[in-house]
N, C-alpha and C positions, 0 to 999 in steps of 0.2 A: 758684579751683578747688581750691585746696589745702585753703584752713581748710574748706570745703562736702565735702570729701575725708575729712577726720580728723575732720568733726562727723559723720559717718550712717555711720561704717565701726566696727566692733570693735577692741577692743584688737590682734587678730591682723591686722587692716589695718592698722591704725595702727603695727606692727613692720615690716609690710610696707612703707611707704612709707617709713620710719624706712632700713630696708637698700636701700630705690633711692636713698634720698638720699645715702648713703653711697658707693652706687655708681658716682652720676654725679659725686660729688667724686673718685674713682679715676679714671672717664674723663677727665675733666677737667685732671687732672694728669699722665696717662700722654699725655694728645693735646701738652702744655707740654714733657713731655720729650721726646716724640719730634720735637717740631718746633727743640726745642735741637740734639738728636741732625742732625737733617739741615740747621742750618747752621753747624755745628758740622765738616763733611763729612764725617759718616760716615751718608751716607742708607742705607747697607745698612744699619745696625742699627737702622733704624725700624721693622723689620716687626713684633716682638712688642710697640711702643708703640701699632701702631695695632689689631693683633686686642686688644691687651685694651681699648685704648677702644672699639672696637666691638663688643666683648661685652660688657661692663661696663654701655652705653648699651642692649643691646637685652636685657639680664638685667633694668636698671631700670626699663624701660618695660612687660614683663611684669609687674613685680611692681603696679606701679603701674595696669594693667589690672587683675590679680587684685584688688586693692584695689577698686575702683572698682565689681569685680564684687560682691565682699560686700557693700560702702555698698547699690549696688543691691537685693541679695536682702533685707538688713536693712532696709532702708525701707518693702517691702514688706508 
């Protein structure tokens, strides 16, 4: 899905997917500390580990539609 993703999209999707993949390495690492954070015992200070993984994950998957949406218009 990917390399079919960055062949039929523009340079401007291709940035696109470049900053969701960036940003699911954020979530990715924010969801690591925050699960250190809560058994570590201090599960109160998990809450801003998990809004930015869950923003992080639904900002990349936006973009990664946006993308998909170009590849689409350009193919046509």
């Amino acid at each position: 899905m990917w390399r079919h993703l960055l062949e039929y999209t523009d340079s401007t999707g291709r940035a696109m997917v470049g900053v969701a993949v960036a940003l699911l390495v954020v979530a990715v690492g924010s969801f690591i500390l925050g699960i250190v954070q809560a058994t570590t015992g201090h599960a109160a200070a998990t809450l801003p580990f998990w809004i930015t993984t869950m923003a992080s994950a639904v900002i990349a998957g936006v973009f990664v539609y946006l993308a998909s949406r170009r590849a689409d218009i350009r193919r046509r």
